[in-house]
C-alpha positions in Angstrom: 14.0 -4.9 -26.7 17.2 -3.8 -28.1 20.0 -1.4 -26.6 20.8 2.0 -28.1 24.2 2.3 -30.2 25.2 4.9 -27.8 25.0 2.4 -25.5 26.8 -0.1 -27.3 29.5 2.4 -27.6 29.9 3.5 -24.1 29.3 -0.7 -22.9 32.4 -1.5 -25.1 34.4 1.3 -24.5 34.7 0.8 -20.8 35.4 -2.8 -21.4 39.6 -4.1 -21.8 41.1 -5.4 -24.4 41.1 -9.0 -23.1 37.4 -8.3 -22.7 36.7 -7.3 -26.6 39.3 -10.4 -28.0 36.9 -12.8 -25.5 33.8 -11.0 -27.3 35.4 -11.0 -30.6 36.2 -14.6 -30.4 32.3 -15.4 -29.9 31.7 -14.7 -33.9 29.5 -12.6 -35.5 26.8 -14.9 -35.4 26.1 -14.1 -31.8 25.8 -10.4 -32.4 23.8 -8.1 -34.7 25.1 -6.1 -37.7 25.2 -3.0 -36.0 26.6 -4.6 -32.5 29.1 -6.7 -34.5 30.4 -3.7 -36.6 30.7 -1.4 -33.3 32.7 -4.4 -31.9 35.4 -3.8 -34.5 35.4 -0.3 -34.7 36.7 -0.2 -31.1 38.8 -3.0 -31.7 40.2 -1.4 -34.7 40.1 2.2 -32.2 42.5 0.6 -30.0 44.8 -1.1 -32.5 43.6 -4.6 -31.3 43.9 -7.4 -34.2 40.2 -8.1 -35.3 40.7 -11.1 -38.1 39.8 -14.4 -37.2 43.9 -15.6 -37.2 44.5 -12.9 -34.7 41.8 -13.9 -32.5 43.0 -17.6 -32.5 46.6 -16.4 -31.7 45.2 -14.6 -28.9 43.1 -17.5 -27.7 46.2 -19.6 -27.7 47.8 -17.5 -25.1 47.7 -18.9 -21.5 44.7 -17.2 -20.2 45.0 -14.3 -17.1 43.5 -15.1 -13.9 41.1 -12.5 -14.3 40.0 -12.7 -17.7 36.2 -14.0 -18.4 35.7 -17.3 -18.9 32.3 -18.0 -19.8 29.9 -16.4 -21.7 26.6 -16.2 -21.7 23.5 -15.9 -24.2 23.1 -13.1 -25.8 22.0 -10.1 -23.5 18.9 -7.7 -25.2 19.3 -9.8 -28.2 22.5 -7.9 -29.6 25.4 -8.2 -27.4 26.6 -11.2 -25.5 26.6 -10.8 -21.4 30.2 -11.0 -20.8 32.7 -10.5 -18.1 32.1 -6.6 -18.8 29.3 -7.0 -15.6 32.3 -8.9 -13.6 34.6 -6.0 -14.0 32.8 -4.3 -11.6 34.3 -5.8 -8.4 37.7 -5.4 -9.8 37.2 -2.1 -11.1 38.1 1.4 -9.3 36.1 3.5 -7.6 35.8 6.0 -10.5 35.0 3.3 -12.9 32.0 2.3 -11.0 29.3 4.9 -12.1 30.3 4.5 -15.4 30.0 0.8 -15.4 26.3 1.2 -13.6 25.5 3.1 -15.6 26.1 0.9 -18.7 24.8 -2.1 -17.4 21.3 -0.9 -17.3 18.4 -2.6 -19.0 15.8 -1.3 -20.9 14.2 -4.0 -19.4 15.1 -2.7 -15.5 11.2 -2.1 -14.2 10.6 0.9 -12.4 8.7 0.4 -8.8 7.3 3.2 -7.5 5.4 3.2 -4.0 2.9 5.6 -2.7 3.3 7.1 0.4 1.2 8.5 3.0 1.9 12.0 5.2 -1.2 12.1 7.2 -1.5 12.3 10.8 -4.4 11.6 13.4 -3.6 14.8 15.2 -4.1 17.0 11.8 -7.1 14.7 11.0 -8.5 14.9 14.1 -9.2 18.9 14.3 -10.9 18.4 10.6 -13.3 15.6 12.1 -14.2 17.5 15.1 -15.2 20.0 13.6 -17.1 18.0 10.2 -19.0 15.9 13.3 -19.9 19.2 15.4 -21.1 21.2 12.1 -22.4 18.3 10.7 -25.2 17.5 13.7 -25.7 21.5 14.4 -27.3 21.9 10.8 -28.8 18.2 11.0 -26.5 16.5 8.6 -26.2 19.5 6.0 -23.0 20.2 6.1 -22.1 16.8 5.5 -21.4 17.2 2.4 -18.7 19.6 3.2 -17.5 17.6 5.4 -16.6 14.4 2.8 -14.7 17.8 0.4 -12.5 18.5 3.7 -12.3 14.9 4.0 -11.2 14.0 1.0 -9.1 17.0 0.1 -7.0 15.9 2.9 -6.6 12.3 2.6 -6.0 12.8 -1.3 -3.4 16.0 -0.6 -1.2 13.6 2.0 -1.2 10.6 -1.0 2.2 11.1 -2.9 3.1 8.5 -5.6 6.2 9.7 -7.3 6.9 12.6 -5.5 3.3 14.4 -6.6 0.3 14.3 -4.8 -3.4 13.2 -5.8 -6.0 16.4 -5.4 -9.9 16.4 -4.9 -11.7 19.1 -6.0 -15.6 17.8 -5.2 -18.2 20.4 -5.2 -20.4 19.7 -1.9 -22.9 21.6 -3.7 -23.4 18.4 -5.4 -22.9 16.4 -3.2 -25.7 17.4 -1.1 -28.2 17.4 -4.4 -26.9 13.7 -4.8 -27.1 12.6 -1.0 -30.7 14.4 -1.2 -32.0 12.1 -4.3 -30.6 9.1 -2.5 -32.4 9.9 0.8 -35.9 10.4 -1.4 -35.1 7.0 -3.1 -34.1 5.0 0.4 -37.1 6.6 2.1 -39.6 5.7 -0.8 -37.8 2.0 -1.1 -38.4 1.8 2.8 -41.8 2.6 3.2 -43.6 2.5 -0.1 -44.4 -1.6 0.5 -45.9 0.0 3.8 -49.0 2.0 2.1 -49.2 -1.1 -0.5 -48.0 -3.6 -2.6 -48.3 -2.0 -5.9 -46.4 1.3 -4.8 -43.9 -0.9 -3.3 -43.0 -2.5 -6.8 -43.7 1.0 -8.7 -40.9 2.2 -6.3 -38.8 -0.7 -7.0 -39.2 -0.7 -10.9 -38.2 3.2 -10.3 -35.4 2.3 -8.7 -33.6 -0.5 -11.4 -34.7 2.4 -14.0 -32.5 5.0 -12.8 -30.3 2.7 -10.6 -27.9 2.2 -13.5 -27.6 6.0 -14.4 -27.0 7.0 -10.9 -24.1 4.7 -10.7 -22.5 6.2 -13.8 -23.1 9.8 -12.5 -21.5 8.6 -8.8 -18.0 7.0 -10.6 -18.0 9.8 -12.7 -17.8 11.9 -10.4 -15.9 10.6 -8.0 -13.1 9.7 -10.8 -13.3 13.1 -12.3 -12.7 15.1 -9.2 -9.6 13.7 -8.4 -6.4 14.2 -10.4 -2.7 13.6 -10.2 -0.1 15.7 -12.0 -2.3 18.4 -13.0 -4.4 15.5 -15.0 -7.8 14.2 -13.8 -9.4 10.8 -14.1 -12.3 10.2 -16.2 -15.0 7.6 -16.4 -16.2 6.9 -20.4 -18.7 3.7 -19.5 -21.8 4.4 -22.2 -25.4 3.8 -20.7 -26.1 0.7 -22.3 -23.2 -0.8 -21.0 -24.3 0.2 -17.5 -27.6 -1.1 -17.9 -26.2 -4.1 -19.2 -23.7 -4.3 -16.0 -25.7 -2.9 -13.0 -29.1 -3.8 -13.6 -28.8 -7.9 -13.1 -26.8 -6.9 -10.1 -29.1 -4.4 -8.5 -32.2 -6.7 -9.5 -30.7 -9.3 -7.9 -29.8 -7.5 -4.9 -33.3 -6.4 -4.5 -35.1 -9.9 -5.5 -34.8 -11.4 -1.8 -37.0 -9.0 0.2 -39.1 -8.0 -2.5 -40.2 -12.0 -2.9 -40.9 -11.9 0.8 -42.7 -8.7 0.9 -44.9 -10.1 -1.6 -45.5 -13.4 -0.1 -46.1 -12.3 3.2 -43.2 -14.2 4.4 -44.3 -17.5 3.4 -41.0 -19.5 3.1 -40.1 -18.2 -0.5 -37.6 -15.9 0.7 -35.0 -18.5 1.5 -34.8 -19.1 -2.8 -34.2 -16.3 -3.8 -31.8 -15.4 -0.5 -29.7 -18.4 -1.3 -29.6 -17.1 -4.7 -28.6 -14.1 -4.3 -25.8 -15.7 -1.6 -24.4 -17.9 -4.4 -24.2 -15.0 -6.7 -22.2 -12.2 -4.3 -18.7 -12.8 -5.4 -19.9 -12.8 -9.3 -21.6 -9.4 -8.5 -18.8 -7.9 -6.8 -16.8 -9.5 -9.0 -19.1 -7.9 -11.6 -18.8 -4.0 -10.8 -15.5 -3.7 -10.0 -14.5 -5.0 -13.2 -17.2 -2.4 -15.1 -15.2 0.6 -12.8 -11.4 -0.4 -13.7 -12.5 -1.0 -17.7 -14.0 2.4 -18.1 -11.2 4.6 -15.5 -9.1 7.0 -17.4 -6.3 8.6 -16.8 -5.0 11.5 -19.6 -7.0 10.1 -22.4 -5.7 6.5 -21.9 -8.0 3.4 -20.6 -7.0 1.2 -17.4 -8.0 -2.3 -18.2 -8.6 -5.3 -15.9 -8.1 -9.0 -16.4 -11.0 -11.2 -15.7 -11.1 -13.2 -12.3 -14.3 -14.6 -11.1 -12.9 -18.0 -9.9 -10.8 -16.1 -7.5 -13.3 -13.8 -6.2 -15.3 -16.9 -5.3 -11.7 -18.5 -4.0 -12.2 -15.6 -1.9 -15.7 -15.5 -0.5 -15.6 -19.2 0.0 -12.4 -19.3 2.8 -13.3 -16.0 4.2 -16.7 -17.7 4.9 -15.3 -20.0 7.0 -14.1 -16.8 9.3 -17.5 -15.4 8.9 -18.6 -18.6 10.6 -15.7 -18.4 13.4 -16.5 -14.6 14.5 -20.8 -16.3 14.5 -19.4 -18.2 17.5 -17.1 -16.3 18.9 -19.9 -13.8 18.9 -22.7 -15.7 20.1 -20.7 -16.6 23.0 -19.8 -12.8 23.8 -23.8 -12.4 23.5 -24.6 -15.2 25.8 -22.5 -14.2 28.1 -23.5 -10.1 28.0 -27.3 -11.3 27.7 -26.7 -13.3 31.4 -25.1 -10.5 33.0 -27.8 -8.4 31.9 -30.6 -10.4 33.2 -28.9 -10.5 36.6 -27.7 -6.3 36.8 -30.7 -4.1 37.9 -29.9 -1.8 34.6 -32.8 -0.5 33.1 -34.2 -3.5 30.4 -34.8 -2.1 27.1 -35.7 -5.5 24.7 -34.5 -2.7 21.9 -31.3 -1.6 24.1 -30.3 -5.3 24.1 -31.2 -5.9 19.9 -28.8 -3.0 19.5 -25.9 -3.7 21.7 -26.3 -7.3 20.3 -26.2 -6.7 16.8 -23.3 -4.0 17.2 -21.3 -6.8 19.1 -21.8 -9.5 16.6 -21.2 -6.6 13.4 -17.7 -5.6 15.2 -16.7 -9.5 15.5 -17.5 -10.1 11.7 -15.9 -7.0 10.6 -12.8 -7.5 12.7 -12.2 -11.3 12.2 -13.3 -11.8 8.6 -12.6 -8.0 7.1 -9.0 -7.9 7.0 -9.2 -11.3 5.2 -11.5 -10.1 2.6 -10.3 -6.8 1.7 -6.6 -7.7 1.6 -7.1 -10.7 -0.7 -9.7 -8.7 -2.9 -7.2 -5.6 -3.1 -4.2 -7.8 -4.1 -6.2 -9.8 -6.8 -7.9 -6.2 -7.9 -4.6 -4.6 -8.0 -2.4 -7.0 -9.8 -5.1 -7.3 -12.8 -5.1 -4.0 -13.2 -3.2 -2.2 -16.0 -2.4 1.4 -17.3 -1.1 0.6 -20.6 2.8 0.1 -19.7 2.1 0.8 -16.2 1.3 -2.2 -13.8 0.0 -2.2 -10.2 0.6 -4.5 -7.2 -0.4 -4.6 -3.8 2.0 -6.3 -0.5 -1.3 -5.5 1.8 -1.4 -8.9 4.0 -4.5 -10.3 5.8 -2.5 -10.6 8.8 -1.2 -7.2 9.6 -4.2 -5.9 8.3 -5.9 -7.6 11.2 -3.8 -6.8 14.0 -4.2 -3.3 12.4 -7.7 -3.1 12.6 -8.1 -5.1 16.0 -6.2 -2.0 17.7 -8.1 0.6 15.9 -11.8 -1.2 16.9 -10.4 -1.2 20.4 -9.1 1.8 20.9 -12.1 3.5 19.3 -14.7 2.0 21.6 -12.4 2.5 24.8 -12.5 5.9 24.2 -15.9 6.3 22.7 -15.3 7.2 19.4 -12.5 9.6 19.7 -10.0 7.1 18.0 -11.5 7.3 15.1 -9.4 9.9 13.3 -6.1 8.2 14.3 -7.7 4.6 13.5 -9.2 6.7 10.0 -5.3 7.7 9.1 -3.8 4.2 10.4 -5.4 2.5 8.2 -5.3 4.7 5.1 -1.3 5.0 5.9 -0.8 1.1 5.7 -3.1 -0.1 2.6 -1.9 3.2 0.4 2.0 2.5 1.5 1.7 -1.1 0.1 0.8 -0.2 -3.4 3.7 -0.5 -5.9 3.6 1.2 -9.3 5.6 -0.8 -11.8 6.4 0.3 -15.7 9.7 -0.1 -18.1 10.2 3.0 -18.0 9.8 6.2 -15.3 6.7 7.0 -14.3 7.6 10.8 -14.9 8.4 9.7 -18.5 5.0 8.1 -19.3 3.0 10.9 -17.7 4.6 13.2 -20.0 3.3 11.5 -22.7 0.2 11.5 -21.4 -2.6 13.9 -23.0 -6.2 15.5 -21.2 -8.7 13.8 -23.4 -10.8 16.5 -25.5 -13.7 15.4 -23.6 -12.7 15.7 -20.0 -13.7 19.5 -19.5 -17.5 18.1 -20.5 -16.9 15.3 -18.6 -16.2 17.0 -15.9 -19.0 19.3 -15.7 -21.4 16.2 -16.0 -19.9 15.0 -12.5 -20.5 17.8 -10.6 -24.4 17.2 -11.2 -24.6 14.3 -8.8 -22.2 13.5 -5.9 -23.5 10.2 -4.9 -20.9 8.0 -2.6 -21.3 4.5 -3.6 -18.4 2.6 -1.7 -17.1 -0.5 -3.6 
């Protein structure tokens, strides 16, 4: 990338005349035309001898102590990184801005990092009163409740001095949480009345399983904007199909095999299978989501990287085995003190506190493993056109962060969770890092609604289906 030839004027104009002889004395060959010919028009400016015998005679002289006395290659392919940059120290304090000013690259990158404004005290009036409302009208308003949600946790996310904005209709939200409850509810109990409405239920499923995931990234992409602009997803249906399907048929293969086989020993197979092939699923969708995001009419993209999501999986397996034992010792020891307190026994009491003490374990030990290695191999293969994205999220932190938050929350029941909710959104959104050539204000103004996004839009708000990923 080449400098402008305002800049070329301005970089040689607040250089000395010792410094233009020691550039002059490089040759034209180590310049361009045009930075070669604005050489010697400031020479020539300041009455400085630019012929070859002149430069020689100069050269001769005994040098000054503060003259430059290398130089470099070329810098942006036109000019030659001289002493100009070494001025600096020795230069006054009025000369400074000038000089930093003329010393930057086209080539500079531009970080920008998010920030996050939230506080548990704000967040904690809006979940009160989402949990209160929510169980008074039997999980109705629920659906308002994710808008308030995510209206504030979006409004308190500032990249670049603007904010991101949801605007969710919980209208359809409820008509998607309302499909998805018919759909669980026939997948649950349809293998219950008999085999063959089990697997009409299940063929129902992979047929619209597909679609529904469009409709839910869809909308959840086109209901949030940044800077006045809203995000878009353009995936076609055959593409989805072609995506989703193998991934949802595989997910479902393990206890379909033993429904039909009555539990025979076949559903280890296809268990192990579908064990093997996690991290290429994973792997899988979130590549189909980051391809088909848009932003303003242009198309994120995302580098393949199956061998690390496996990379991945495979150490943080290893964890998964460590938080097994830790937990089955906690369990041994709860399940002896148990036996010995005359508390009521409830063998269902037990199965629950169990399970809930083995869950917490996995999720504290292993999660902040997995999701900050994901995130930072997501994030840095992940592109914007110029714009590149980067995460500094760190298992470690991550883990002390979320070993606070479980405790804290169960100490006092639950009501944490709003402060453990905006702890943990503060630290992952303030280590993402926006990086381009350019300002990001500069690329967003070049940045256009596609035609299609009004249309697009009103597709979303059909179905508001959360699918986490």
């Amino acid at each position: 990338m080449s400098i402008t030839e305002s800049q070329l004027r301005e970089q040689y104009g607040n250089a000395s005349d010792e410094e233009l002889l020691f550039l002059a004395r490089q040759g034209s060959s180590q310049y361009t035309d045009t930075a070669w010919a604005l050489l010697r028009e400031e020479m020539t400016r300041r009455g400085l001898p630019p012929t070859p015998e002149a430069q020689r005679s100069e050269s001769s002289e005994e040098p000054r102590a503060d003259a430059p006395v290398a130089l470099p290659l070329a810098r942006w392919g036109e000019v030659p990184d001289s002493g100009i940059p070494e001025r600096c120290e020795k230069s006054s304090d009025e000369d400074l801005p000038a000089l930093a000013e003329s010393e930057t690259s086209p080539l500079t990158r531009h970080v920008a990092s998010a920030r996050f404004t939230g506080r548990g005290g704000e967040y904690f009036r809006i979940w009160v009163v989402n949990l209160l409302v929510t169980l008074l009208t039997l999980g109705l308003y629920s659906a308002w409740a994710k808008v308030r949600k995510a209206k504030y946790f979006r409004q308190n996310t500032w990249l670049d001095g603007h904010v991101f904005g949801y605007h969710g209709n919980p209208v359809a939200i409820l008509r998607g949480r309302l499909l998805a409850l018919v759909l669980l509810a026939a997948y649950t109990w349809a293998f219950q009345f008999s085999n063959r409405a089990g697997l009409l239920t299940v063929t129902t499923l992979c047929a619209v399983g597909p679609w529904l995931f469009i409709r839910a990234q869809r909308f959840a992409l086109a209901n949030t904007s940044f800077r006045g602009l809203r995000f878009g997803f353009r995936a076609r249906a055959g593409e989805a199909y072609g995506t989703v399907l193998p991934v949802l048929a595989l997910w479902l293969l393990p206890e379909v095999t033993e429904t039909l086989t009555s539990g025979k020993g076949w559903f280890s197979i296809p268990a192990l299978v579908l064990g093997l092939a996690f991290p290429w699923m994973h792997h899988r969708l979130k590549a189909f989501q980051r391809r088909n995001a848009v932003y303003g009419g242009r198309q994120f993209t995302f580098t393949s990287a199956t061998g690390h999501f496996y990379a991945v999986y495979i150490k943080g397996f290893g964890l998964v085995l460590v938080a097994g034992v830790v937990a089955g010792v906690v369990i041994a020891w709860f399940s002896a003190w148990m036996r010995e307190s005359p508390t009521v026994r409830s063998w269902f009491l037990e199965t629950l506190i169990y399970g809930t003490i083995a869950g917490l374990l996995v999720y504290v030990v292993a999660g902040p493993y997995y999701a900050a290695r994901l995130q930072q191999i997501v994030w840095s293969r992940t592109r914007l056109g110029d714009i590149r994205f980067r995460t500094e999220i760190q298992a470690l932190p991550l883990f002390r962060l979320v070993l606070k938050n479980v405790a804290l929350t169960v100490l006092t029941c639950g009501l944490y969770w709003p402060w453990a909710a905006v702890a943990l959104a503060r630290y992952r959104v303030e280590c993402v890092r926006v990086e381009s050539d350019v300002p990001l204000s500069a690329l967003a103004a070049s940045l256009e609604t596609h035609p299609g996004s009004a249309a697009g839009e009103g597709a979303a708000d059909a179905f508001g289906i959360d699918i986490g990923l």
